[in-house]
N, C-alpha and C positions, 0 to 999 in steps of 0.2 A: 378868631385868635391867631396870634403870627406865629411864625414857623419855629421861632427863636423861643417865644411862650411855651406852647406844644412841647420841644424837644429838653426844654427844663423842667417841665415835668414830671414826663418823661420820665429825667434820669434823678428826679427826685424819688421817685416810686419804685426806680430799680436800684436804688442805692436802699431804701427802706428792707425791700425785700429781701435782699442781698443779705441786710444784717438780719433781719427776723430769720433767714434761712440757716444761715452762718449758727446762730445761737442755738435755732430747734435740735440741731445736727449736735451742737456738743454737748448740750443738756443731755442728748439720749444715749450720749460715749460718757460725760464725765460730768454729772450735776452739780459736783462742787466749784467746779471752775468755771459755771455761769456767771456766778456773781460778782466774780473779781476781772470777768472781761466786759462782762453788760456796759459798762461806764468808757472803757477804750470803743467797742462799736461804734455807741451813741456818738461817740466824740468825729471819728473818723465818716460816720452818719450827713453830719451836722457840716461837714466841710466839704461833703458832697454837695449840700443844700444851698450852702453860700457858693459856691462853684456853678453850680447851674442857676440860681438866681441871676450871677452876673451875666452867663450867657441869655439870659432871657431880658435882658436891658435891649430894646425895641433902638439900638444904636443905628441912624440912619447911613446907607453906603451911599458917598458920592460919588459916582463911577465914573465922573468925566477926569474930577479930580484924579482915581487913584489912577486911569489912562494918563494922564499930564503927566502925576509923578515918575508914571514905571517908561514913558518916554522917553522923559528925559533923562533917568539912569541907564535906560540904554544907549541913546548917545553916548553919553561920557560912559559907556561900556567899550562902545565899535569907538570911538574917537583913539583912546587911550589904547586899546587892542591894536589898530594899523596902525595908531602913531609907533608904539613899539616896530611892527612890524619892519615902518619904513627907515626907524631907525636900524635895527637888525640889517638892511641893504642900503647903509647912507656908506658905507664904505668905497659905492661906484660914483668914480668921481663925477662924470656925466652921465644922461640919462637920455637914452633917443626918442628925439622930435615922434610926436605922435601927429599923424596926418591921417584926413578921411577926407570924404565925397559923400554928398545928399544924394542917395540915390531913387529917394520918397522925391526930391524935389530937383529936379537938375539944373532949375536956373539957381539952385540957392548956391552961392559957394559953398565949397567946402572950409577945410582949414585945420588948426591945433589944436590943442587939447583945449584952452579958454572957450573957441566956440564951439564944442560938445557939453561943456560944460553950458553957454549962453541956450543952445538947444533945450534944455531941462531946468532951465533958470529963468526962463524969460517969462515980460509978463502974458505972452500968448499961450503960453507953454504948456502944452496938455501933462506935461510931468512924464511921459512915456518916452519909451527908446528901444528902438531895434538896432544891434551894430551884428555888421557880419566881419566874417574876414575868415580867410583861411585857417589852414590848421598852421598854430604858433604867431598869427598875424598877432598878438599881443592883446585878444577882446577881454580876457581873464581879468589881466593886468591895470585896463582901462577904464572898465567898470569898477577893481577895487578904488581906485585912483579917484574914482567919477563918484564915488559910495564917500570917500572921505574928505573931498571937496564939499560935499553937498551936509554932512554930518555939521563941517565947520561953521557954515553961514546956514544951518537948520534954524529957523524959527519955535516961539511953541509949539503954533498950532501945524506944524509942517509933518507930513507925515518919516520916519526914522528908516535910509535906504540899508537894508539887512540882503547879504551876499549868501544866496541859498545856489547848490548845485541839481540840477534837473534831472540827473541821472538818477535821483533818489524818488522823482516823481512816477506815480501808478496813475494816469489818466483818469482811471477809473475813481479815482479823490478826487472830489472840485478844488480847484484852487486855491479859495480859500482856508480847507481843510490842511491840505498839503503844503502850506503858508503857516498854519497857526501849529502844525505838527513838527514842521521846522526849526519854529521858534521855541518849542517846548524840548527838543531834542538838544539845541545849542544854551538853551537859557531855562531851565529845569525850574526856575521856579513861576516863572511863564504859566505852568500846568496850574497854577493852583485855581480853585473855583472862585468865581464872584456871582453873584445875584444879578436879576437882569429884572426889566419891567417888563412883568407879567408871562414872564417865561420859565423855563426851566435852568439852573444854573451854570454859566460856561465857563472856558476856559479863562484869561487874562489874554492871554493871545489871541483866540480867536473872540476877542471882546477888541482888542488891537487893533484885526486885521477886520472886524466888521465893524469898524469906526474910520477905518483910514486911514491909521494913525504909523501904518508902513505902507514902504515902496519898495515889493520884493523886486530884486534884484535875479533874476532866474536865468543862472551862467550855464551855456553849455544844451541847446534845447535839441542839436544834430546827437547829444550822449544818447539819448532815449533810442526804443527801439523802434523801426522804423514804421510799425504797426501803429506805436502808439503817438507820432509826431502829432498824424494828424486830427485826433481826437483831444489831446492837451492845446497845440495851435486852437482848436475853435474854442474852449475857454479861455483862452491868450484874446479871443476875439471878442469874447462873450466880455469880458471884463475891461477892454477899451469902449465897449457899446455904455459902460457905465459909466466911462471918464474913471475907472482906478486908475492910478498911480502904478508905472510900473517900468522896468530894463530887461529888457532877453536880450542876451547875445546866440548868433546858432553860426554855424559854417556857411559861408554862402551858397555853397553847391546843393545843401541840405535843404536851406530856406528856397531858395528855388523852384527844387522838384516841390513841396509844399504848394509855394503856388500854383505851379502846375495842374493840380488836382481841382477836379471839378469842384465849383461854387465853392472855391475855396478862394477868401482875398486877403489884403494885406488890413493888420490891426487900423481900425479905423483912430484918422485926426492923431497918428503915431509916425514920428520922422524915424527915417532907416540910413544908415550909413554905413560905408563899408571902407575900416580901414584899409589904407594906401599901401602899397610894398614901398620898405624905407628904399629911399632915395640914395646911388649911390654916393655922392658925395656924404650924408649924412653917415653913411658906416662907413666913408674913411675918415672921417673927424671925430668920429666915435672908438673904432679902434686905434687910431693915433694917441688921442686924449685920456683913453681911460687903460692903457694900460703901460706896461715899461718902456722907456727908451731903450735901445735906438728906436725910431722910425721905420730906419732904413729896413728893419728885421720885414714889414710891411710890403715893401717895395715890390716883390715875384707878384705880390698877391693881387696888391692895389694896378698891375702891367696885364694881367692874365683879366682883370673886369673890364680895362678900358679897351683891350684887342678883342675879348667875346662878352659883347653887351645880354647879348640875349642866351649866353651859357649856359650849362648847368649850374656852374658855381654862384653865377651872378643870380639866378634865380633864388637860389638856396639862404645865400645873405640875401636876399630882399624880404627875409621873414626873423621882425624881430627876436624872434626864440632862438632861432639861428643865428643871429648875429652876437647875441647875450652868450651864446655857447663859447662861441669864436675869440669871444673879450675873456673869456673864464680860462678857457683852457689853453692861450695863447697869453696871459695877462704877465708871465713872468719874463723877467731879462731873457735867460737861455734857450729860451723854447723856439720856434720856428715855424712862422705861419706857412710856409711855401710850400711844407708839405702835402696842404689841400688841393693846392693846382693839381698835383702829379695822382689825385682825387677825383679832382674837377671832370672826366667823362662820364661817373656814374655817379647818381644822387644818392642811390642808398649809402653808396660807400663814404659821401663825405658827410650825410647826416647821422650815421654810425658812429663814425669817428670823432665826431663831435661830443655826442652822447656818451660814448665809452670814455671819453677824456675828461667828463664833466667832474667825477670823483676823484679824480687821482690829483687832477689839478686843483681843486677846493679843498684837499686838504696838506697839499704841498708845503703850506706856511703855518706855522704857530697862531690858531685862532685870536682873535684878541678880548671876545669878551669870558668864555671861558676858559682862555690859557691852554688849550689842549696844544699835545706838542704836535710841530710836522710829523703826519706820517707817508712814509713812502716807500716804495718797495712791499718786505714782508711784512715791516709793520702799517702798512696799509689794508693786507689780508684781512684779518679780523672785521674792521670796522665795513668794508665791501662785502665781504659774506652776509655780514647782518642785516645792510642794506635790500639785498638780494632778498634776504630771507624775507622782510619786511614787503619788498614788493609782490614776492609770490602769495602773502599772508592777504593782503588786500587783492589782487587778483582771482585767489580760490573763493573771497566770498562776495566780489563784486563790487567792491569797496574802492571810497577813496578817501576815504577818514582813517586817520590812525589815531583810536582812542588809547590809552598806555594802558585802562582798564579792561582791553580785550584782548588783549596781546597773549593772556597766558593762553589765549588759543591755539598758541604755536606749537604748545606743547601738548600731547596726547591727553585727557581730560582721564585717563584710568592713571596717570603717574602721577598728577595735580593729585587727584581723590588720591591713592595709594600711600603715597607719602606723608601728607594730609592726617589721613586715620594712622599709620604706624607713628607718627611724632606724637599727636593728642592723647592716643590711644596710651601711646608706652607712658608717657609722663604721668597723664591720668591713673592707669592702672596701679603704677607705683607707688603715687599718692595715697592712692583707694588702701591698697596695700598694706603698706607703713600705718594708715590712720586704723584699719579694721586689728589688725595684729597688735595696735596696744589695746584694745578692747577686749578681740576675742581669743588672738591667739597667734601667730604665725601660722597654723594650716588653714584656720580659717580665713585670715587675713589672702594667701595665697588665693585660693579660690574666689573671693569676692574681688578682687583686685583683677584675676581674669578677666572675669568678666562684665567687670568694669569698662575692661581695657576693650573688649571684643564692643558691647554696648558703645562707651562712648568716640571710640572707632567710625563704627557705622552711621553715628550722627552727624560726627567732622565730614565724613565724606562726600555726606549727601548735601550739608549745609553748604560746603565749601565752593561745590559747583552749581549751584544755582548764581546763572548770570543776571551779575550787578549791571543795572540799565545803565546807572551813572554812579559816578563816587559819592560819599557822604560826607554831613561835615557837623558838628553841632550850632546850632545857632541860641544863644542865649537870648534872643532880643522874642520871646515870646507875645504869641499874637492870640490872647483867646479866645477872639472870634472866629480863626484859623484851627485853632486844634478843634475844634466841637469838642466830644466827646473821647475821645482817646485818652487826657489821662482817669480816666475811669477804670480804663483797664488794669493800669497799676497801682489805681487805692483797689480794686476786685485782689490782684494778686495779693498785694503786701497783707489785705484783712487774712487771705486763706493762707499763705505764711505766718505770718504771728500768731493764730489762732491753733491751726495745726499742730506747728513748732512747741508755741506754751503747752496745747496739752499733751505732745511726747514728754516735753521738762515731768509734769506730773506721774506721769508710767514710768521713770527712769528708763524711758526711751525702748531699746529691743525691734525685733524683727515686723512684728504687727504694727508699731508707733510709726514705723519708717513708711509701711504699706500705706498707714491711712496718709500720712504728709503726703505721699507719692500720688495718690488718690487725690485728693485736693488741693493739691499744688499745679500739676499738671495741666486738666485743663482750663483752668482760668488764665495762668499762663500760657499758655499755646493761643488763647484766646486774644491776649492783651496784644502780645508779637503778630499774631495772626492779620488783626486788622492793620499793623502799618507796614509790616514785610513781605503778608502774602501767606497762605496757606502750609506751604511747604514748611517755612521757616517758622512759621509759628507752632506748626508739629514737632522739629526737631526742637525747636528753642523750650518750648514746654517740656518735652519729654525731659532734655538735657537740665533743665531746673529743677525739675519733681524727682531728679534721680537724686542732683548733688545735695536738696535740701531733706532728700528723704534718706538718706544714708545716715546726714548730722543726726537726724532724728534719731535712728535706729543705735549709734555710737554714742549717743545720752549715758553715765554711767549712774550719776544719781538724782534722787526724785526731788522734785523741787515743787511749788507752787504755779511756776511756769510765765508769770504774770509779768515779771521782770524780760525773762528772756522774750515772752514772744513779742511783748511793745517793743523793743529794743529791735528785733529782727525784724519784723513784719515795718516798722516805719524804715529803716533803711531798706528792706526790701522795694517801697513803696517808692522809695525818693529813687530807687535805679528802673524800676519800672517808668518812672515820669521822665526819667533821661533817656530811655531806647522808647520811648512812643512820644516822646514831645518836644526833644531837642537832639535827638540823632534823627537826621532828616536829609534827601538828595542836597547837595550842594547845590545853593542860588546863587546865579551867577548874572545877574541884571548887570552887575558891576564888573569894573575891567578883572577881566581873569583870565589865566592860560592854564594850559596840559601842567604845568609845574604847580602854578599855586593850588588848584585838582590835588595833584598828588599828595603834594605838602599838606591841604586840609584832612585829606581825607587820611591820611597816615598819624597825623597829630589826633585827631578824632576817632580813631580805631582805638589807639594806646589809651585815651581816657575812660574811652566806653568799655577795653577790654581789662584795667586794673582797676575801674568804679567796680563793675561784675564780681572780680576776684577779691575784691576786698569782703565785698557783700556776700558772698557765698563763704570766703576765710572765716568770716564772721560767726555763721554758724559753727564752725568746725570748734572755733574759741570755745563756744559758749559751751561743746559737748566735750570736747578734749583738751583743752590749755592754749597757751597763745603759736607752742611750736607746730603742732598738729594745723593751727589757723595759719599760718605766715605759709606754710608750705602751699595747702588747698588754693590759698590768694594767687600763688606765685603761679600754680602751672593749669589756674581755670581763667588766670588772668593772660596765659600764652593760649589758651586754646579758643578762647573767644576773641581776641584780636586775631589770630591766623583764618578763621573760618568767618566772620562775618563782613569784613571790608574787602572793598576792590584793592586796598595795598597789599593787604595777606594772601591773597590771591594772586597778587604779583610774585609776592616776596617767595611762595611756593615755588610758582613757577619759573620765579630766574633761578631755583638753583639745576634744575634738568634742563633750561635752555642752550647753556653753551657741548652740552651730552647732545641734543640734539639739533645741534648745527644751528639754530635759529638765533644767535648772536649773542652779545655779554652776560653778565648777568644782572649789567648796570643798565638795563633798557632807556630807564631816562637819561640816563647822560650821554648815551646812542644818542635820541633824537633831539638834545640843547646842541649838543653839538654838529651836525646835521641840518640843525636850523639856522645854527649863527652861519655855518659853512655857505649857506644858499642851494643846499641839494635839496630840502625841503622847507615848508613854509609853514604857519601859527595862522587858522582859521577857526577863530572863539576858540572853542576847549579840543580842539583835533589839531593835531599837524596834516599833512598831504604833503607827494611828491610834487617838485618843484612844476612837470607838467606831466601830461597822461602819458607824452611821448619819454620820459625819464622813467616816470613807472615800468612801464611794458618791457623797455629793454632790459634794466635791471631783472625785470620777469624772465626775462628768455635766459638770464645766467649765462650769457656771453662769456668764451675761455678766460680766465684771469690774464694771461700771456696778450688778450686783443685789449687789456684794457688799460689803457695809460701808456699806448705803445708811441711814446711822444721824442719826437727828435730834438734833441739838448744841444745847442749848439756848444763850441768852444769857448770859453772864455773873453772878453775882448781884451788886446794886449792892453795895457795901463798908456793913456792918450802920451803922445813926447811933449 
């Protein structure tokens, strides 16, 4: 019998039990009110049945097929993703000559970027690449360049070149692991499972990465620790012995010592090249061309490289990062490159000074795609602290991702929680308050409303900081051979809601009616959240349900039938239970997406899922006290579950104590759009990063603001006669 038969079963037998259990229980609380639910059970029974029927349709997976498909939506993910990118830096009018040297093969020439690109193009081409080059020699830049050359003229059956950083690799993962765990971190829907022949079921990714259907791209292999170079190098070897596909860049000093070490060789049937230091002429027709007239401003600069060839300074431009600094912070009329010479005997000081100039100068002008105005001077302060704080943020945990979703780490996680539970809490409690005091009384209303507030407090706070892996989004385009079993959890809830519910209606509600809802609400609930959020949260999420549907109960004023109210609750219960276990889901991102569109889904989808909630919890309150007592409940269980369950309320917490604690605006993303379009940092999938590791660190050291943008402005030129 197949797996798909079996688990329909299955859940045809737990959905049976379910309702014979369901019924036993209230026969022996309320025997009149069997008969008028026996007929809603059966029904909600019966659509379990057809529910797992269809799961149990023996539908064949074509795995090659669904690998083609999700290939090729990732292309047009990375296509679309750098195309932006290199829009974002089309604003440099030229772009420097890239030059390398075969140094796998030294009768082969070298040459420009086409024949790096012929290297991994050809029909000999083992598909593999080592590029070295110094620190800033431009490997970063060349392999993204090398990743979206090769995206464009990609074939089907070609494998899709994905830009993974090596600093995130533990040797102790094989490669392939630490491949398909990279593409699950940047492409979340990546993780979901497919079926395999005659194995156990894998990821999508590493269903990808063990078909061949990527060519990681592994930037950066001198980042690793030096312990672990050479243990990841010998599956860098292990995996050319197989003919993978594949790009390392390392430093060359780094690569080196590597070979160095006993029976250790270079990746077999894999060319190695080590870019060139730009050529002087090339950075003076680079700094000519790409930034203001005069020329002349040039001239100290372009007379001090041609008198000391082998200089400091000539050394220092021979490294594209440095050169790129030089065009940035030098790119305006008044500025004055000659300052470098009087530089030019100590390297730290001119690559300093480069560095420290990179911010002040990038935002010297009026952005142009989102309008922000020049800042300079104090109004430069702000947005440099932030900077700053951001670098140190990625520094204390080793990072070079800025996800906008962990950011409220900047801020102490007991102010997040604090603030968190007195907002939820106070709102809540007041609610509680107001709805008990038309019931029981104003003193009693006080007291329940307490400790309401103290309760539902303590569950914002705990919900609030458990960290979100990645943002969510809802997806309507339902797959149900993907859900399995999950919305079962909220036909379980909705039945132990409407059943509960109706029979409080019968008791005209009280202290006991609310206990038992509380009792049975609970944990099926916590159950149903449990299985898609995770333990914790399906402990709070249950509790916080069993309290707010157990209170309606108990604020019942008169006895009814129940039959009405609880089909009515229990089916809208049902239908928000299928929206947080079946269509509130991590955000898949196979398609072109950034840090903003993240934000944007995941903020848009918090508000649905947090005023679907509130309506459905209002609801009850309707049913037990009038529409005003309901609109109220809606409104402030509809604030507390949007601030406590998404990575945006979890922003939204924490910018208001960010600029309290020096860690920058409160408008975080518009820190980093703006930041990005500026060129101080960069859009890598759904993370930004500093423009390079050397722009991090310094920003890390918190260099005096007085050394930063200490840039010499020249005069005016007189208006020509």
């Amino acid at each position: 019998m197949s797996v798909g038969r079996r688990g329909a079963r299955t859940a045809v037998a737990v959905a049976c039990a379910l309702a014979a259990g369901i019924l036993w229980t209230v026969q022996a609380v309320a025997p009149s009110y069997v008969a008028v639910t026996a007929s809603s059970v059966a029904s909600v029974t019966a659509i379990v049945a057809i529910f797992a029927s269809r799961l149990a349709r023996d539908q064949p997976v074509h795995l090659d097929d669904l690998l083609d498909l999700t290939a090729g939506n990732l292309t047009a993910a990375l296509v679309e993703q750098w195309g932006r990118e290199e829009t974002v830096r089309a604003h440099t009018p030229v772009a420097l000559p890239v030059r390398c040297v075969v140094v796998s093969d030294p009768a082969r020439p070298g040459g420009a970027f086409d024949d790096v690109v012929g290297l991994l193009t050809g029909g000999d081409s083992p598909r593999r690449l080592v590029v070295l080059g110094g620190v800033g020699a431009g490997k970063s830049a060349l392999v993204l360049r090398l990743a979206l050359a090769l995206l464009r003229v990609r074939g089907d059956a070609e494998p899709v070149p994905v830009l993974m950083s090596a600093g995130s690799w533990n040797p102790r993962q094989t490669l392939d692991d630490w491949v398909a765990g990279q593409l699950v971190e940047q492409y979340p829907e990546l993780g979901v499972l497919v079926p395999t022949m005659g194995g156990a079921p894998r990821t999508l990714a590493s269903a990808l990465v063990a078909r061949r259907r990527v060519l990681p791209i592994v930037d950066g292999l001198d980042e690793l620790e030096s312990v672990n170079r050479a243990p990841a190098f010998r599956q860098l070897e292990t995996a050319a012995r197989r003919d993978q596909p594949l790009i390392v860049t390392c430093r060359t000093e780094e690569y080196r010592e590597l070979l160095d070490q006993p029976d250790q060789e270079p990746l077999e049937h894999t060319p190695v090249i080590e870019l060139s230091p730009v050529r002087p002429a090339d950075v003076r027709a680079y700094l000519v061309d790409a930034t203001a007239p005069p020329a002349s401003r040039w001239d100290p600069l372009f007379e001090h490289l041609d008198a000391e060839p082998d200089g400091v300074l000539a050394d220092v431009l021979s490294s594209p990062l440095m050169v790129w600094l030089a065009r940035m912070v030098y790119q305006r009329r008044r500025t004055d490159p000659a300052e470098l010479v009087a530089l030019a005997p100590n390297r730290d000081d001119v690559t300093g000074h480069l560095l420290d100039g990179l911010v002040p100068a990038a935002y010297a002008e009026r952005s142009r795609l989102t309008r922000s105005p020049e800042r300079v001077g104090e109004s430069l302060e702000p947005a440099r602290r932030a900077l700053v704080a951001l670098a140190r943020h990625l520094r204390a945990g080793d990072r070079q991702n800025l996800a906008w979703w962990r950011l409220h780490e900047q801020v102490p996680s007991v102010l997040v929680g604090l603030s968190t539970a007195l907002a939820t809490g106070g709102v809540l409690g007041l609610a509680v308050l107001i709805a008990v005091a038309d019931r029981y009384g104003p003193r009693v209303g006080l007291v329940v409303g307490a400790a309401d507030a103290v309760a539902a407090g303590a569950l914002c706070w705990v919900t609030v900081l458990i960290p979100k892996v990645v943002p969510r989004t809802l997806n309507f385009r339902v797959d149900l051979s993907r859900l399995g079993f999950k919305p079962l959890g909220g036909l379980a809830a909705g039945l132990a809601v409407g059943l509960s519910f109706g029979h409080a209606c019968t008791q005209a509600g009280g202290p006991l009616a609310g206990v038992v809802v509380f009792l049975a609400v609970t944990p099926v609930s916590a159950l149903a959240v449990g299985s898609v959020f995770g333990p914790v949260v399906g402990a709070t999420g249950g509790t916080s349900a069993g309290l707010a549907i157990g209170l309606a109960a108990a604020l019942v004023p008169h006895r009814s039938s129940g039959v009405l109210e609880g089909i009515v609750l229990g089916a809208v219960f049902t239908v928000m239970g299928w929206l947080w276990t079946g269509l509130y889901e991590p955000a898949k991102t196979p398609r072109a997406v950034s840090p903003d569109s993240l934000y944007r889904g995941d903020r848009t989808s918090s508000l649905v899922v947090g005023l679907t909630s509130g309506a459905v919890y209002g609801l009850a309150y309707t049913l037990a006290l009038g529409p005003w007592i309901g609109a109220l409940a809606t409104v402030v269980l509809a604030f507390a579950v949007t601030i406590t369950v998404s990575s945006w309320g979890q922003s939204a917490v924490a910018s208001v104590w960010r600029p309290l604690c020096r860690a920058g605006p409160r408008d975080v993303m518009g820190l980093l759009r703006e930041a990005h379009e500026r060129g101080v940092i960069r859009q890598n999938g759904i993370y930004y990063q500093f423009r390079h590791d050397l722009l991090k660190e310094r920003l890390a050291s918190d260099a005096e603001p007085d050394a930063l943008g200490a840039l010499t402005v020249m005069p005016a030129s007189p208006p020509a006669s």
